[in-house]
TIROSE-104644 format. One record per residue: residue number from 1; x, y, z negated of N, C-alpha, C in turn; residue in three letters. Coordinates in steps of 0.2 Angstrom, whole numbers, plus 5000, padded with zeros to 4 digits. Layout:
BEGIN
NUM	X	Y	Z	X	Y	Z	X	Y	Z	ALA
...
! end
This chain:
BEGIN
1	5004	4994	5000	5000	5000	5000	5004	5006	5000	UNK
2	5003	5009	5004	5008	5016	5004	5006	5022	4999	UNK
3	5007	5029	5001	5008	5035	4995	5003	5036	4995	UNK
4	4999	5037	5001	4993	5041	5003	4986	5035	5000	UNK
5	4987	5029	5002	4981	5026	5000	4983	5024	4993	UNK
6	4987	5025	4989	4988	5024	4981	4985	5032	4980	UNK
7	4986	5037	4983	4983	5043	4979	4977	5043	4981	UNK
8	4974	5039	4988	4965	5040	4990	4960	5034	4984	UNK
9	4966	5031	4981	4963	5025	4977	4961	5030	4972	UNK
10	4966	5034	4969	4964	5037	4962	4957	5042	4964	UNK
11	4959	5046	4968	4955	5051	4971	4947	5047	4972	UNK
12	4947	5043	4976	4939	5038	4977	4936	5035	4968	UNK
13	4943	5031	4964	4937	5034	4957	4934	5038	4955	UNK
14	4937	5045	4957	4933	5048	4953	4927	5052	4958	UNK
15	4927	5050	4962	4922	5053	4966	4918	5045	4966	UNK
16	4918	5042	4967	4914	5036	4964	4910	5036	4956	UNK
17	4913	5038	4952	4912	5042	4945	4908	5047	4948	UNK
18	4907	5051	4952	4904	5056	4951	4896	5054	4954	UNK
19	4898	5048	4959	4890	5046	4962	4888	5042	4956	UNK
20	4889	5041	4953	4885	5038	4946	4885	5040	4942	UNK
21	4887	5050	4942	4880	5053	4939	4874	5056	4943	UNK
22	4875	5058	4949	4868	5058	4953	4864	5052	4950	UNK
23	4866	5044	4951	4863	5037	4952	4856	5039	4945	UNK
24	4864	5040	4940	4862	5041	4933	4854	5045	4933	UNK
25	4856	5049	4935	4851	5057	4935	4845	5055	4937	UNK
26	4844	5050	4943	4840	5047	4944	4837	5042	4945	UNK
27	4836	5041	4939	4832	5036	4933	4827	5039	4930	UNK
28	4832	5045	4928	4828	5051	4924	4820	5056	4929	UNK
29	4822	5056	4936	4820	5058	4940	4813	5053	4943	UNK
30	4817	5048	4944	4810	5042	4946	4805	5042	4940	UNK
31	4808	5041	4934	4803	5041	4929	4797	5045	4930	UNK
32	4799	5053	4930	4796	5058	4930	4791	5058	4936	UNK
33	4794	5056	4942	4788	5056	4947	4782	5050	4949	UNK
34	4786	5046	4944	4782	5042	4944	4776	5043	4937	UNK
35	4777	5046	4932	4772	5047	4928	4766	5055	4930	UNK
36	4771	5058	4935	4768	5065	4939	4762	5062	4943	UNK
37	4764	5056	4949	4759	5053	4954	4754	5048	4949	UNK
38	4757	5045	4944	4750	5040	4940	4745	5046	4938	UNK
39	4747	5053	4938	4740	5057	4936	4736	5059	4940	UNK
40	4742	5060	4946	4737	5062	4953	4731	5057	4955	UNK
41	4736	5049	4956	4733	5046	4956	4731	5039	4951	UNK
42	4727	5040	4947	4726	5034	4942	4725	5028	4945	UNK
43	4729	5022	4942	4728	5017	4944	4732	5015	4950	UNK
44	4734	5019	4955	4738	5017	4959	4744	5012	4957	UNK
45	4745	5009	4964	4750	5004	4962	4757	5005	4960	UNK
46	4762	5001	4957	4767	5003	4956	4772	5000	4962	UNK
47	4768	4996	4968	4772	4994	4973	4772	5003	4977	UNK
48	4765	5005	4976	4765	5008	4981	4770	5015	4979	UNK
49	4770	5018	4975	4772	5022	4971	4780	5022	4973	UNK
50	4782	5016	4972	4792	5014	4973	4792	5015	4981	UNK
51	4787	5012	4985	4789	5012	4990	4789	5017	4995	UNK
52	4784	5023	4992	4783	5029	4995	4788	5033	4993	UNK
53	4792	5035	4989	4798	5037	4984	4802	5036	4990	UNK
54	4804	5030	4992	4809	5026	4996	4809	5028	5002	UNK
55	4803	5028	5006	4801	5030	5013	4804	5038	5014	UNK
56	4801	5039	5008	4804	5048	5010	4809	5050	5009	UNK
57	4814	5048	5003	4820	5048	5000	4825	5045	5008	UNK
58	4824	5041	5011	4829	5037	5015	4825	5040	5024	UNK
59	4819	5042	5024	4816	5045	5029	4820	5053	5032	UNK
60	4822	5057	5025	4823	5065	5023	4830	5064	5027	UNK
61	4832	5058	5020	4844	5060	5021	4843	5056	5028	UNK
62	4841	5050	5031	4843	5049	5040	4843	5055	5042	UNK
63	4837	5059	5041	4836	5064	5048	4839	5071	5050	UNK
64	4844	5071	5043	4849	5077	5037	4855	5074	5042	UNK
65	4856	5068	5040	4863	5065	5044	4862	5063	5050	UNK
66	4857	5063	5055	4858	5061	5060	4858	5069	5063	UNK
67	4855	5075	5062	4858	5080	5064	4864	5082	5063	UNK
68	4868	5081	5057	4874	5084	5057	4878	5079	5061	UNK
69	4878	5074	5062	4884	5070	5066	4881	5069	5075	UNK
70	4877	5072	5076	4874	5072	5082	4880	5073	5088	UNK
71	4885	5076	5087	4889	5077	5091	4893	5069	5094	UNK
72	4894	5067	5087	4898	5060	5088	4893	5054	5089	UNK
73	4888	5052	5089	4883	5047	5089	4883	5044	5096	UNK
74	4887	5047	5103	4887	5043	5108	4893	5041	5105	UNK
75	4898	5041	5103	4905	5035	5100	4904	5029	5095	UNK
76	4896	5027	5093	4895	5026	5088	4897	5018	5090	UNK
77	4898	5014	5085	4900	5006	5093	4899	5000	5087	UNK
78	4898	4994	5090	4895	4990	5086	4896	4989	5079	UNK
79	4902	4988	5075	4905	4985	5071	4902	4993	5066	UNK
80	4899	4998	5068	4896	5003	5065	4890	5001	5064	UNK
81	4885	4997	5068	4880	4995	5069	4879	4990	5065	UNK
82	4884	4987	5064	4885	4978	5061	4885	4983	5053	UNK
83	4891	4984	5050	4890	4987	5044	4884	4990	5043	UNK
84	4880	4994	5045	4876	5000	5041	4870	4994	5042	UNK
85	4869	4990	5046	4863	4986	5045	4862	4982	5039	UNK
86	4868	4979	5039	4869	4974	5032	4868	4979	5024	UNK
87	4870	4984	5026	4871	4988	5018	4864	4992	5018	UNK
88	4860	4993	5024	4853	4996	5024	4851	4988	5021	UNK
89	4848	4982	5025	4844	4977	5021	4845	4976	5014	UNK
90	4851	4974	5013	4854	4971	5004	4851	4979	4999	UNK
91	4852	4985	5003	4853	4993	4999	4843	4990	4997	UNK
92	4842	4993	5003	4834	4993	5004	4830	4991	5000	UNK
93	4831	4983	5000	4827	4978	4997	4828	4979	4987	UNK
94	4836	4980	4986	4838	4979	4980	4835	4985	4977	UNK
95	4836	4991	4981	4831	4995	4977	4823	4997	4976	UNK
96	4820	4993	4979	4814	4990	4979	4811	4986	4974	UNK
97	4816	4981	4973	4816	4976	4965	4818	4982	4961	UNK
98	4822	4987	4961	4823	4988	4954	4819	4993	4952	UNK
99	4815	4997	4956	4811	5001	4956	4804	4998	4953	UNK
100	4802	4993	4956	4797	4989	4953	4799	4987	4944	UNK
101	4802	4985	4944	4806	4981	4939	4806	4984	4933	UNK
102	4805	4991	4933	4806	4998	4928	4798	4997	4926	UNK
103	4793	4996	4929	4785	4995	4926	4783	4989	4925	UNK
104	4787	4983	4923	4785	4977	4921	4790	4975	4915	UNK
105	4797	4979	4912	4799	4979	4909	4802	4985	4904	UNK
106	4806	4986	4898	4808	4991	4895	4814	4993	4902	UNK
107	4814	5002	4903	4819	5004	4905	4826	5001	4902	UNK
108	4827	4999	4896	4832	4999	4896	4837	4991	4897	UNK
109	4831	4987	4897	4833	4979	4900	4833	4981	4906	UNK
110	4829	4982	4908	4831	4983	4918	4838	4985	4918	UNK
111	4841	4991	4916	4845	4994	4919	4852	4988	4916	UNK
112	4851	4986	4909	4857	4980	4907	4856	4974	4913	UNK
113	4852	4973	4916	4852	4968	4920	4855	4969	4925	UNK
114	4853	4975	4927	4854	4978	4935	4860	4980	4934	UNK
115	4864	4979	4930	4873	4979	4931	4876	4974	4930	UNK
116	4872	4968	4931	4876	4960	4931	4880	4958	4939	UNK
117	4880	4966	4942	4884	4966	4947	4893	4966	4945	UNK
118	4893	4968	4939	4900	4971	4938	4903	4962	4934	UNK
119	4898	4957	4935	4900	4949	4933	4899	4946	4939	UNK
120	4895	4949	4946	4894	4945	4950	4900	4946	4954	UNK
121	4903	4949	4953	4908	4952	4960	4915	4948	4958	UNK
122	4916	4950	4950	4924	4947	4951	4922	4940	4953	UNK
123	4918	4937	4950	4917	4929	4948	4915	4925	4957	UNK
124	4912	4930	4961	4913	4930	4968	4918	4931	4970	UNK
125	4923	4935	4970	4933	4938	4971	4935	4932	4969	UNK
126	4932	4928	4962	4938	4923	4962	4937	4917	4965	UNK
127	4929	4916	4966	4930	4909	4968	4933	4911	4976	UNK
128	4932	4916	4980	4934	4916	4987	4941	4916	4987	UNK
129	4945	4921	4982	4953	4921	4984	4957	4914	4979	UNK
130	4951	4911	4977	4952	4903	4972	4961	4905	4968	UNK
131	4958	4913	4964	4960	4912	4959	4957	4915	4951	UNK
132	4960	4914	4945	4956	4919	4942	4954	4929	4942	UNK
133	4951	4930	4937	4952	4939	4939	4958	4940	4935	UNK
134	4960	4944	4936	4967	4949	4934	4964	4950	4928	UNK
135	4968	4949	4919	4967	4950	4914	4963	4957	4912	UNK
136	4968	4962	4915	4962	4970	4917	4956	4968	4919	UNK
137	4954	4966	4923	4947	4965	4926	4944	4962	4921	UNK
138	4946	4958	4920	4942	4954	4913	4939	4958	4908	UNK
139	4944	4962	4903	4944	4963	4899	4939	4970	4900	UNK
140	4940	4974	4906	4935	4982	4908	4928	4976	4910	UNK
141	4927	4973	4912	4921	4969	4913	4918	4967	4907	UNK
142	4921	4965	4900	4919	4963	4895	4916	4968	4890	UNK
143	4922	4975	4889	4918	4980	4889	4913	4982	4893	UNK
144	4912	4981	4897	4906	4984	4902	4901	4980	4900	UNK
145	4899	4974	4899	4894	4970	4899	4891	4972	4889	UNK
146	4898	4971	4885	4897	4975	4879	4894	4982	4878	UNK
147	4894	4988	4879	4893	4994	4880	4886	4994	4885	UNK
148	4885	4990	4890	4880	4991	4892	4873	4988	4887	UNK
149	4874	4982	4886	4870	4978	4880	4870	4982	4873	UNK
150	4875	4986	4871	4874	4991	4866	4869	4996	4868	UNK
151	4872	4999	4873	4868	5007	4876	4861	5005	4877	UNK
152	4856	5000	4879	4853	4998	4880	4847	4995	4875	UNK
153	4851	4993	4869	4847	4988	4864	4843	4984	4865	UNK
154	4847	4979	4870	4849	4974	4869	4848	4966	4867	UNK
155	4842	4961	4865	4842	4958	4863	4842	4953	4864	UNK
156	4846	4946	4862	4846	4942	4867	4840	4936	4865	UNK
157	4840	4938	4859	4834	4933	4855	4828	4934	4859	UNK
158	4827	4941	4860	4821	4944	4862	4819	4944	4868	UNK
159	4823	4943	4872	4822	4943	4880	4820	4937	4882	UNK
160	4813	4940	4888	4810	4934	4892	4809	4937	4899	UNK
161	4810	4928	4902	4810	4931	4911	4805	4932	4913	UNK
162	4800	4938	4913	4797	4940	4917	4797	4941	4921	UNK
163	4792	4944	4925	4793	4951	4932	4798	4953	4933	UNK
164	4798	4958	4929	4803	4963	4927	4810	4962	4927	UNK
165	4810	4956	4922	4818	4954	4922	4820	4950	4927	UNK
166	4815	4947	4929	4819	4942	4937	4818	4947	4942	UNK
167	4815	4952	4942	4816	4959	4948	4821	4960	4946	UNK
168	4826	4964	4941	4831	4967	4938	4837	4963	4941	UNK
169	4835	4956	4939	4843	4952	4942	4841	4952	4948	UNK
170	4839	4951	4953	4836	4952	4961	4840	4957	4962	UNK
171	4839	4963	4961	4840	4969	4962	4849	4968	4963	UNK
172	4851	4967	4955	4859	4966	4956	4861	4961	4961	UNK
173	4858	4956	4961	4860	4952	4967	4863	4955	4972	UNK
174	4855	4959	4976	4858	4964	4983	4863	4969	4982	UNK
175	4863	4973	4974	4868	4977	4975	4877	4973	4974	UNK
176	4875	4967	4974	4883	4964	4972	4884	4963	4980	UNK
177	4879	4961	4983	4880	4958	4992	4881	4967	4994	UNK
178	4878	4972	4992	4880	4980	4995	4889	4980	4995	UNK
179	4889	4981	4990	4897	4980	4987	4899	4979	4989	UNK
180	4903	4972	4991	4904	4966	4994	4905	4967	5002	UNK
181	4901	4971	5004	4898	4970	5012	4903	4976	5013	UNK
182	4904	4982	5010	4906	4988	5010	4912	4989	5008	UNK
183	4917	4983	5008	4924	4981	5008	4927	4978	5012	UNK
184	4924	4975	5017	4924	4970	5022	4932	4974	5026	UNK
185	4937	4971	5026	4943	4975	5030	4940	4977	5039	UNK
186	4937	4971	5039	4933	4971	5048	4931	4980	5048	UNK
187	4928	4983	5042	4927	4989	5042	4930	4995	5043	UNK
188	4937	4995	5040	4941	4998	5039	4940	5003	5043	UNK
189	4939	5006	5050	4940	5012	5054	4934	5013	5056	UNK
190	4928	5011	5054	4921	5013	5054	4920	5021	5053	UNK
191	4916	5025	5058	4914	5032	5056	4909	5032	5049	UNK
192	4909	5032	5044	4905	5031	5040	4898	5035	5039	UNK
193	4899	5042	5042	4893	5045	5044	4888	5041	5050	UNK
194	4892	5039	5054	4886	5033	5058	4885	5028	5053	UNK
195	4889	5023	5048	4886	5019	5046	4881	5022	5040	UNK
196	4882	5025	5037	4876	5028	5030	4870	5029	5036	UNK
197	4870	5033	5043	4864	5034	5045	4860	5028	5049	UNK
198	4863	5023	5051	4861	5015	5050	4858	5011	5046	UNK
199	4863	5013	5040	4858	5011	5033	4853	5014	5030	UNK
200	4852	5021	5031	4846	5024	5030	4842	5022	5034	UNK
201	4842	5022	5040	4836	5020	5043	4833	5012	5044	UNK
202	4839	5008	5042	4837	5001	5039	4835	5001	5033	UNK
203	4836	5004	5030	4832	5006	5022	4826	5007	5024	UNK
204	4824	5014	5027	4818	5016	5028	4815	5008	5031	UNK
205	4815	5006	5035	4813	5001	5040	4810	4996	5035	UNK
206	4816	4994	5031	4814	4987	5026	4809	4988	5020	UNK
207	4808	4993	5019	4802	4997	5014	4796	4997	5017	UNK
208	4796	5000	5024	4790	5003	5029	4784	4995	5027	UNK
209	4787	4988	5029	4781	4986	5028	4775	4987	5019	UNK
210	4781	4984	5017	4779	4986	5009	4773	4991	5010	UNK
211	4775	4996	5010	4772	5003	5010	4766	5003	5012	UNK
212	4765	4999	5020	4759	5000	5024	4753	4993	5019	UNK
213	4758	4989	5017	4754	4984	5014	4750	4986	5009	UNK
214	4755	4991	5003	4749	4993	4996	4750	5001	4997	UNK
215	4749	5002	5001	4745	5009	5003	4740	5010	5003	UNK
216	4735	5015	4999	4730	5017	4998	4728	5021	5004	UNK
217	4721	5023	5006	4720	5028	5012	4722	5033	5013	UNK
218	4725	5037	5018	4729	5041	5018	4729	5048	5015	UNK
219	4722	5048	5013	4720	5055	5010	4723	5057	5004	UNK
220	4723	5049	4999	4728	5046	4992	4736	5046	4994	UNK
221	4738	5045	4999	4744	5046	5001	4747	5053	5000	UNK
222	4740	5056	5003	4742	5065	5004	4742	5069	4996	UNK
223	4736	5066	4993	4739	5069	4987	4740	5068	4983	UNK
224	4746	5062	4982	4752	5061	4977	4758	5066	4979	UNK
225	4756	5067	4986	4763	5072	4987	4762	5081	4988	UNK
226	4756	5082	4985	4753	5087	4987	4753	5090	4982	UNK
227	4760	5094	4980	4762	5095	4971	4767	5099	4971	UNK
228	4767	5103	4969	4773	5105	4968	4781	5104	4964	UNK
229	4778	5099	4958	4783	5095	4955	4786	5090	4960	UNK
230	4781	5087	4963	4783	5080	4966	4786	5083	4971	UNK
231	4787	5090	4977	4790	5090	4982	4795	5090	4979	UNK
232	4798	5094	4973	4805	5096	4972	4808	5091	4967	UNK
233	4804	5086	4965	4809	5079	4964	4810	5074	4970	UNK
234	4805	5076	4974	4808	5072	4980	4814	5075	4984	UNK
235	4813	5081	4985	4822	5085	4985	4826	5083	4982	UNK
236	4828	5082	4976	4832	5082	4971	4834	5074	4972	UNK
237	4829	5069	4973	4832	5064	4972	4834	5061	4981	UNK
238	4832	5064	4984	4835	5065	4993	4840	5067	4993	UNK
239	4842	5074	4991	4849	5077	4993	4853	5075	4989	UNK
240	4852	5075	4983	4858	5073	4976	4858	5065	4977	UNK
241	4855	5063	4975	4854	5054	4973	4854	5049	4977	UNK
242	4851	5051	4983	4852	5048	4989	4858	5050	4996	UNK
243	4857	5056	4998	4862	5060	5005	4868	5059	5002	UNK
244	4868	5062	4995	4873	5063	4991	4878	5058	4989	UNK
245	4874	5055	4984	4877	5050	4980	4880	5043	4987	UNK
246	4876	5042	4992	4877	5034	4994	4883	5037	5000	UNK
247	4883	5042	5002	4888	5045	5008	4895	5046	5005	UNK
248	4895	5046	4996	4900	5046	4995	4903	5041	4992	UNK
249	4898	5036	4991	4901	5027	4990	4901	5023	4997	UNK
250	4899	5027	5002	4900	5024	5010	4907	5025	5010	UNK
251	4909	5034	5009	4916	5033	5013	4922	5033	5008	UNK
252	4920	5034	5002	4927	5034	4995	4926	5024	4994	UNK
253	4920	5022	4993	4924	5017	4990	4927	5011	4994	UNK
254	4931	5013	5000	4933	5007	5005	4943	5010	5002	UNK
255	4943	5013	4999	4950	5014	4995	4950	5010	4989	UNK
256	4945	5008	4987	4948	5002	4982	4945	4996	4982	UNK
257	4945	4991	4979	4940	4985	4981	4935	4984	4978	UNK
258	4933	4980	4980	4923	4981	4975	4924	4980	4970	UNK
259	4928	4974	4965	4929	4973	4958	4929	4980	4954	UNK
260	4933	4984	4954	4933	4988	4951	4929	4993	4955	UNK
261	4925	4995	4959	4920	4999	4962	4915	4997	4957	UNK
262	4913	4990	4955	4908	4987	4953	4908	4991	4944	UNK
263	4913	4992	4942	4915	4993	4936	4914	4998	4933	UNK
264	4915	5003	4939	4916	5011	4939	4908	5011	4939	UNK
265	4902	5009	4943	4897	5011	4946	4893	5007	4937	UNK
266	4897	5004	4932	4893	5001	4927	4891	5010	4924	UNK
267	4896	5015	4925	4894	5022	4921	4889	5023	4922	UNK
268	4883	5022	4928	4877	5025	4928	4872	5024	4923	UNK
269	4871	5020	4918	4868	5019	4913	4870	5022	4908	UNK
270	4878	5024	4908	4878	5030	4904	4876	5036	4904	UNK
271	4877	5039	4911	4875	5046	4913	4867	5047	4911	UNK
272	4863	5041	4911	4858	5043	4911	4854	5043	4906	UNK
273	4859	5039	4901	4858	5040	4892	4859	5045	4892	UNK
274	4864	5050	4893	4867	5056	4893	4863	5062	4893	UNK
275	4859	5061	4901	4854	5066	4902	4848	5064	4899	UNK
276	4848	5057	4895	4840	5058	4893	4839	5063	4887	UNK
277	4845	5063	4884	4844	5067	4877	4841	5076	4881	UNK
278	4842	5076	4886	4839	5085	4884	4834	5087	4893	UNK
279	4836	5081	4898	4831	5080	4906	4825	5082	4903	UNK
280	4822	5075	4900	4815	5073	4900	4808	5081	4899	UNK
281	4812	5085	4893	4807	5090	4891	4809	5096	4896	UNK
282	4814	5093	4902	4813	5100	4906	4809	5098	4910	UNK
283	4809	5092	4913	4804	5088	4919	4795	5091	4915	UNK
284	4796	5090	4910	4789	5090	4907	4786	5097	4907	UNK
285	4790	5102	4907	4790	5107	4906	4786	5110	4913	UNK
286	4791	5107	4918	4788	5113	4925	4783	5107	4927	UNK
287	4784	5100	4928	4779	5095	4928	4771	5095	4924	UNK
288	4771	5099	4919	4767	5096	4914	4765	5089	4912	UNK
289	4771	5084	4911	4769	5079	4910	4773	5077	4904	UNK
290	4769	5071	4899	4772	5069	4892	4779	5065	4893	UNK
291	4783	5067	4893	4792	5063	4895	4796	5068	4889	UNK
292	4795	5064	4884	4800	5067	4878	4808	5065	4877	UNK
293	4811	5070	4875	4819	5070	4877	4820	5062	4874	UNK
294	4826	5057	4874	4827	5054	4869	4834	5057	4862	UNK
295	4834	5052	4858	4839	5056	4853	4846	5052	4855	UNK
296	4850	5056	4851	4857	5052	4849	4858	5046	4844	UNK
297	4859	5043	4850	4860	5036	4842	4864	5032	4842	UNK
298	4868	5026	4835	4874	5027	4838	4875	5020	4843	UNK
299	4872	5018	4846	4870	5013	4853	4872	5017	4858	UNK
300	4872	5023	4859	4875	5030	4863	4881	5030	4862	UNK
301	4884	5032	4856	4889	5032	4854	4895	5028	4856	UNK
302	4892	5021	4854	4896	5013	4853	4897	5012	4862	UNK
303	4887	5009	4862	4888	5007	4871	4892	5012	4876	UNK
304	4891	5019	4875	4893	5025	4879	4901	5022	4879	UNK
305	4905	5023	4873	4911	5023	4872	4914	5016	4874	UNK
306	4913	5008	4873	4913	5006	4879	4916	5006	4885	UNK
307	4909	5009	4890	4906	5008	4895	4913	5014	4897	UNK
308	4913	5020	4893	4919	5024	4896	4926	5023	4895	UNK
309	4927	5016	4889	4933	5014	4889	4933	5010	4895	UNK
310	4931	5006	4899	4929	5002	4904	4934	5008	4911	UNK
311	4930	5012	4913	4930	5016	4915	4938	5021	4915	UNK
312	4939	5022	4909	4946	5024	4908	4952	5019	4912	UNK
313	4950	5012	4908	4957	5008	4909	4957	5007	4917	UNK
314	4949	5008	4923	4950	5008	4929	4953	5014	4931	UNK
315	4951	5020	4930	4956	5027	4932	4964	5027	4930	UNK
316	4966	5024	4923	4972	5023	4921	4977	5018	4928	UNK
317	4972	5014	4929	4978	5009	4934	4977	5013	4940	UNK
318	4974	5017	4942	4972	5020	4949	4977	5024	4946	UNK
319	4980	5029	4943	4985	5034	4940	4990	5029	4942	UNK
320	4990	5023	4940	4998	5022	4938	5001	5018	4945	UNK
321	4996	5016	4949	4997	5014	4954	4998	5021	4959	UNK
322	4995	5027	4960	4997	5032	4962	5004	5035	4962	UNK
323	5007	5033	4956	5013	5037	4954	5019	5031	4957	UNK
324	5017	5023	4957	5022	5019	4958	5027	5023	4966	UNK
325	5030	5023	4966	5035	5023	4971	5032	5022	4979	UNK
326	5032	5023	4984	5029	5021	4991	5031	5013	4993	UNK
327	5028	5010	4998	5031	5004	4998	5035	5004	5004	UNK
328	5042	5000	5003	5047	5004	5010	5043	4997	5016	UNK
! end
């Protein structure tokens, strides 16, 4: 590995860290708009609810990115088309489970679930490269699984596979194949603006049936969005959490490998511990809806600390591999 790809390693964690506060943020965000449309519309469904979210989120950022790379889209060539398709179906479908998954179980099981990507990955890394994971990985793994079962609360006595929980593990499954798919060396010199606007609109596509299936008449379509809170979380969760956050795990995290992408991306559960303490009463505020802040507790403390020791010991070897010497 030469100068420049040891310092785009360090460089891609922390911007990798920084799309797992968007991720984070929304959680906080879907929550909210989903408690804004159950008033517009009572009794609506929660398929349909996630899949409308999804439609428009992935419908806005393709049609954002297809205009600004417009210039280049006649160079676009298959192995662009091969990526962005794979990472639309796996992206698509896994955030469809996990969206669902947040209404049939506690928030915060779902979200411990939905990081059993940072054990599906190395434990996939070893049995392909048939050998074990690097002590590091282990041990940022082991806090991560800790920290997240802490920040969450967690219990193992208590937990049953319902819905919700086998939605939750679904979910990570696709996001472990996302991961995975988005390393592949074959990809290496892909324009990444062509593949994220492939996946959005394979996103969009892999929802669209869902959507037509538990869609209400279209009248009820129109006024769940017909709001002025709901346009401007659908903004927020388009431009930041979607355009934003996935365009910059499209083209940073092909500088390091997925095991430690996987480890990096466990912070989102943090961040959104983080913003719950003081989000929720601003959402409620211009929304008018009951989303009370949560407090500091030391599950926050412990899990949080953890989950950013985890985190540290990945940006520390990305440090110390930046500073090693170039390779002759």
């Amino acid at each position: 590995m030469d100068l420049g790809n040891r310092r785009n390693a360090l460089k891609a964690s922390w911007i990798l860290l920084l799309a797992t506060v968007f991720w984070g943020f929304s959680f906080l965000g879907m929550k909210a708009l989903g408690l804004v449309q159950q008033g517009l519309l009572p009794g609506g469904s929660t398929w349909f609810f996630a899949s409308l979210s999804l439609v428009a989120r992935f419908g806005i950022s393709s049609l954002i990115l297809l205009l600004w790379s417009v210039r280049t889209l006649p160079g676009m060539t298959r192995l662009e088309f091969q990526q962005g398709i794979g990472l639309g179906l796996v992206g698509g479908v896994g955030l469809l489970f996990q969206m669902d998954a947040v209404n049939y179980t506690s928030a915060s099981t779902a979200a411990f679930l939905t990081q059993c990507y940072c054990l599906f990955i190395p434990v996939f890394v070893a049995i392909r490269n048939r050998c074990l994971p690097k002590k590091f990985v282990a041990l940022s793994s082991i806090l991560v699984v800790m920290g997240v079962a802490i920040l969450s609360k967690f219990h193992w006595q208590e937990m049953r596979l319902g819905r919700g929980e086998w939605e939750a593990i679904v979910a990570s499954m696709f996001f472990t194949a996302q991961i995975l798919w988005l390393e592949r060396p074959v990809f290496s010199r892909n324009n990444m603006n062509h593949v994220t606007i492939i996946m959005f609109v394979v996103n969009l596509l892999s929802v669209l049936p869902t959507f037509f299936l538990v869609k209400p008449p279209w009248h009820q379509v129109v006024a769940v969005c017909n709001s002025a809170p709901v346009l401007l979380l659908y903004v927020i969760l388009t431009l930041f959490c979607t355009l934003g956050a996935y365009t910059l795990m499209n083209y940073w995290q092909r500088h390091i490998d997925a095991t430690r992408a996987g480890l990096i991306y466990c912070a989102e559960p943090l961040f959104a511990s983080l913003f719950a303490l003081f989000i929720p009463q601003l959402f409620s505020g211009f929304a008018a809806i009951n989303y009370p802040n949560e407090t500091l507790t030391a599950n926050l403390l412990i899990g949080g600390g953890l989950i950013t020791g985890a985190n540290i010991l990945v940006l520390l070897e990305a440090v110390y591999i930046s500073k090693r010497s170039p390779a002759s």
